[in-house]
C-alpha positions as CSV (number, residue, x, y, z in Angstrom):
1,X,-3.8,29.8,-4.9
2,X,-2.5,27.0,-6.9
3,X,-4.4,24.1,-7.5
4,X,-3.6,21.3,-4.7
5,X,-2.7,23.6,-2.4
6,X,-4.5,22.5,0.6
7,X,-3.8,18.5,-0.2
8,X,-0.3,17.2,-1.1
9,X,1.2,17.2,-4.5
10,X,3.8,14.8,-6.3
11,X,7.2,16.3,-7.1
12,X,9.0,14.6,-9.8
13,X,12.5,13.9,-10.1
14,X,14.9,12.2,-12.3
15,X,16.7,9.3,-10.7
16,X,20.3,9.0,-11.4
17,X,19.6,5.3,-13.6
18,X,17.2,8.0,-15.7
19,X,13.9,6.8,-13.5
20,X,11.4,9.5,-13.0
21,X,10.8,9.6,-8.8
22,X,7.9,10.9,-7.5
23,X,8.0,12.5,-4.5
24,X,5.3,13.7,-2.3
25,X,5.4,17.0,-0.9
26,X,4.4,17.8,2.6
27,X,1.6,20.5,2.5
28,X,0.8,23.0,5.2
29,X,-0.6,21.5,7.9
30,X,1.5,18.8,8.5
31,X,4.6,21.4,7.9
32,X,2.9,23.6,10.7
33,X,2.4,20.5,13.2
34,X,5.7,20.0,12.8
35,X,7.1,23.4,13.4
36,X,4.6,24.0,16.3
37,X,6.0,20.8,18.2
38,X,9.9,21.8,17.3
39,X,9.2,25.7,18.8
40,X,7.3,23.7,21.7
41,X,10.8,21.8,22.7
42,X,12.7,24.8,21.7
43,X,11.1,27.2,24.2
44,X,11.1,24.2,26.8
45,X,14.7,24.3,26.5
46,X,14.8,28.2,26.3
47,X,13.1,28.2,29.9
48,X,15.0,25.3,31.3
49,X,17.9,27.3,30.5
50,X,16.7,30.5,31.8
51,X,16.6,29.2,35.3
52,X,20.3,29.3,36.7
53,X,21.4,32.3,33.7
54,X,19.0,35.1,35.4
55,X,19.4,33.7,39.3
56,X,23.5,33.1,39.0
57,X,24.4,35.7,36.6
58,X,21.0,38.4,37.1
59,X,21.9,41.1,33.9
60,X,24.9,39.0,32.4
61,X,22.4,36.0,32.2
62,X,19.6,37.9,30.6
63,X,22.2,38.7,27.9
64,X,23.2,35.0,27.7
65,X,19.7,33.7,27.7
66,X,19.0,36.0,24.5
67,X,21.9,35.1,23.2
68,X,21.2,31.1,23.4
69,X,17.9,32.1,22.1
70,X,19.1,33.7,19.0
71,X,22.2,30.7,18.7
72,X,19.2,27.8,18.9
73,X,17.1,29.1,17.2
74,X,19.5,28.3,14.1
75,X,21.3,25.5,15.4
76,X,18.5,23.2,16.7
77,X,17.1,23.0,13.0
78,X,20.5,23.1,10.9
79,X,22.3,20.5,13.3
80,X,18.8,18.1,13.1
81,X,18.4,18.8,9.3
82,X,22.2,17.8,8.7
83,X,22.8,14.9,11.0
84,X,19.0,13.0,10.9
85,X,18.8,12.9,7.1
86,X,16.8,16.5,6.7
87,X,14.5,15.3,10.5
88,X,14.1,17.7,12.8
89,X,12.0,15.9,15.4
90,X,8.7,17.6,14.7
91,X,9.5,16.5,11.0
92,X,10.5,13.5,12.2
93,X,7.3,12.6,14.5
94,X,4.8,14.1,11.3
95,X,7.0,11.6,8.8
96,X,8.5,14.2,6.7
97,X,11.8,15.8,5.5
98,X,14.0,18.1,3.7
99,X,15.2,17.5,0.6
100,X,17.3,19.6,-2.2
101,X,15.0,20.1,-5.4
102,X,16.4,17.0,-6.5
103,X,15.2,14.8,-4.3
104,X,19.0,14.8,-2.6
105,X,20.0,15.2,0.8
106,X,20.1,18.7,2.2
107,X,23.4,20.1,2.3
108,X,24.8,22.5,5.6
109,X,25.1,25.4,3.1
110,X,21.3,25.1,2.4
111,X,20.2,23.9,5.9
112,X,21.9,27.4,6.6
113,X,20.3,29.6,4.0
114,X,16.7,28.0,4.6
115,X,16.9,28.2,8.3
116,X,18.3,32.2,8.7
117,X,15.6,33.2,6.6
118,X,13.1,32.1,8.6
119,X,13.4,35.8,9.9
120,X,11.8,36.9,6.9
121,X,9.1,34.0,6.9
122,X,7.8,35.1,10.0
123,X,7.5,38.4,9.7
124,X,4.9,40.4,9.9
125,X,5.4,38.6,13.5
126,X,2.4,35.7,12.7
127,X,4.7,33.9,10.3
128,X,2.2,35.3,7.7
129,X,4.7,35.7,4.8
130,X,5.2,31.8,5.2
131,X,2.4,31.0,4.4
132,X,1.2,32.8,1.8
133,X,4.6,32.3,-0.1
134,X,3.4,28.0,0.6
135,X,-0.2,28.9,-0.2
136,X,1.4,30.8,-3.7
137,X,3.8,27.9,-4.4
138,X,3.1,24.2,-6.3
139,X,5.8,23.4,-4.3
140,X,4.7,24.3,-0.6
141,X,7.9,26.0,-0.2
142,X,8.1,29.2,1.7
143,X,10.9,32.0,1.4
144,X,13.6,30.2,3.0
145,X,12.9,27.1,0.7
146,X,12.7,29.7,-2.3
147,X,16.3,30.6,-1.3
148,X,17.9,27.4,-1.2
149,X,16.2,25.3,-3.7
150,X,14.8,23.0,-0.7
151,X,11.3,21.2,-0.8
152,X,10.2,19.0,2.2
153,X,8.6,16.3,1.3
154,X,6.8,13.1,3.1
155,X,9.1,9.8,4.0
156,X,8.8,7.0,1.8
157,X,8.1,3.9,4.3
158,X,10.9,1.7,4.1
159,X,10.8,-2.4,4.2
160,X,11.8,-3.6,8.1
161,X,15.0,-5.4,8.0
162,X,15.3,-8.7,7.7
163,X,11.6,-9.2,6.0
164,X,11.6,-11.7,3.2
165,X,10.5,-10.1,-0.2
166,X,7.6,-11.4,-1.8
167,X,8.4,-13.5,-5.0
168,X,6.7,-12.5,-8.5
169,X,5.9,-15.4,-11.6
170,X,8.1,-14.2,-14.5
171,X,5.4,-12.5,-17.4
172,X,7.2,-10.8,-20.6
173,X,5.9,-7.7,-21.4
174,X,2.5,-7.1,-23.7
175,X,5.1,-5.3,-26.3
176,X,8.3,-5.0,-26.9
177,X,10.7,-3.0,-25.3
178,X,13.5,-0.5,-25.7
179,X,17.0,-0.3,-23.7
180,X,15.9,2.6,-22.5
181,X,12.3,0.9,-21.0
182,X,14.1,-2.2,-20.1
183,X,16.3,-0.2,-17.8
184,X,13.7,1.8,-16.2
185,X,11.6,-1.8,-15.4
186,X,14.8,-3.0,-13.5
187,X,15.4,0.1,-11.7
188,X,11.5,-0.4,-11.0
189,X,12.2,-3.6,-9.6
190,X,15.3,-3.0,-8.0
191,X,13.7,-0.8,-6.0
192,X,10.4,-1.5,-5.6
193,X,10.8,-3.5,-1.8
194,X,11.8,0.1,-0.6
195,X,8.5,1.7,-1.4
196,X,4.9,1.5,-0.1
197,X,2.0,-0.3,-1.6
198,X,0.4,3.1,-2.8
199,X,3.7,4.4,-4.2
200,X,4.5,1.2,-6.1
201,X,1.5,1.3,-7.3
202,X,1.5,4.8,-8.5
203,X,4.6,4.7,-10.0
204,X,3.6,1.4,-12.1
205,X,0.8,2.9,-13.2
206,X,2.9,5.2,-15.3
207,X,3.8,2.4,-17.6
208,X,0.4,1.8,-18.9
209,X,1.6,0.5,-22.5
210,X,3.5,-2.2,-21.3
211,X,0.8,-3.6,-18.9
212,X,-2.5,-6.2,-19.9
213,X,-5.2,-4.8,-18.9
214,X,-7.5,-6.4,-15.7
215,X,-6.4,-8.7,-13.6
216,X,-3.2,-7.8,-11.6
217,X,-2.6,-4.6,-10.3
218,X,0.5,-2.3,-11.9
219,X,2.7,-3.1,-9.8
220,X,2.4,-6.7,-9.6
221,X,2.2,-6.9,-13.4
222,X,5.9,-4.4,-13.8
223,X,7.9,-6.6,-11.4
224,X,6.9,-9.8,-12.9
225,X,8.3,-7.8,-16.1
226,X,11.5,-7.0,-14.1
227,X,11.9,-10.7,-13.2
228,X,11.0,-11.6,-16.8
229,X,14.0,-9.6,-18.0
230,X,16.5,-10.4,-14.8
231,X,15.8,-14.3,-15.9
232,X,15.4,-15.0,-12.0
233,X,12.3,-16.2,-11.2
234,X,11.1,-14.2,-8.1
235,X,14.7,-12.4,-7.6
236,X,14.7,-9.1,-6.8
């Protein structure tokens, strides 16, 4: 079992303006809450449905009904995973979601690949080859994922609309800086409104060198870089 595999790990990604992202991957309980509530609707609907099939149609329906069984059973998550930004609404309700390897959005090919081999991830009939293939993986990702280069990870909490940013005092850096570093601190700042506290301050803390010591945390001390090097006091 690989280390961290009972609490969530970080997943690390390049950023297309050549900033590392970290990304936290969802571990195996909250995948498993989610999955438990999504086959909760799903047989809702399968029993809903088996109501007028088997009393209007008798044989004919029970065909149907297995039918629409095996049909939702790929639909519900492909359709949910496609058109709510990798959400099904178990995901959605735990606060996670499925992403390429990446870090992009999950494509229908992969949605597709993921979700029919989820035959194979629940054999021996207990879903049992799921989970050891998450337990064996620094990746939490089961045979389906495997397959289509998919990870789900945890959503980033985003800033409510409409909320004014907080300003930052201009502060140069403790030493100078490459175009290379100087464009990483502006992505930083660019983008820092959009993630949480923790995050900010996680990801700061990667750029140790360029921060004083004491006083303000990482985060802080990074944007007021940013602002130093956009010129605008507080701009973001």
């Amino acid at each position: 079992m690989p280390a961290g595999a009972v609490l969530d790990t970080l997943h690390t990604v390049e950023a297309p303006e050549g900033v590392d992202l970290a990304l936290r991957l969802a571990g195996v309980v909250p995948r498993a809450l989610a999955f438990a509530l999504d086959v909760s609707l799903r047989v809702a609907a399968y029993m809903f449905a088996a109501i007028p099939l088997t009393l209007w149609l008798e044989r004919l329906g029970f065909a149907l009904w297995f039918f629409v069984i095996a049909l939702g059973e790929v639909i519900y998550p492909v359709a949910f995973e496609l058109l709510a930004d990798g959400q099904t609404i178990g995901k959605r309700a735990v606060g996670i979601r499925v992403v390429h390897e990446d870090g992009t959005r999950i494509r229908w090919q992969a949605s597709l690949v993921r979700n029919l081999i989820t035959a194979a991830d629940a054999l021996p009939g207990s879903y049992l080859f799921a989970l050891v293939s998450m337990l064996c993986s620094q990746r939490f990702q089961r045979i389906g994922d495997h397959a289509a280069g998919t990870v789900v990870v945890y959503v980033e909490a985003k800033p409510i609309a409409g909320a004014p940013a907080a300003t930052v005092e201009p502060a140069p850096p403790a030493i100078a800086l490459s175009l290379d570093e100087c464009a990483a601190v502006l992505a930083f700042g660019a983008r820092a409104h959009e993630l949480s506290p923790a995050r900010r301050e996680e990801l700061a803390s990667l750029a140790t060198p360029l921060l004083a010591p004491g006083g303000r945390s990482a985060a802080t001390q990074l944007e007021a870089i940013a602002a130093h090097l956009r010129g605008v006091s507080g701009a973001r």
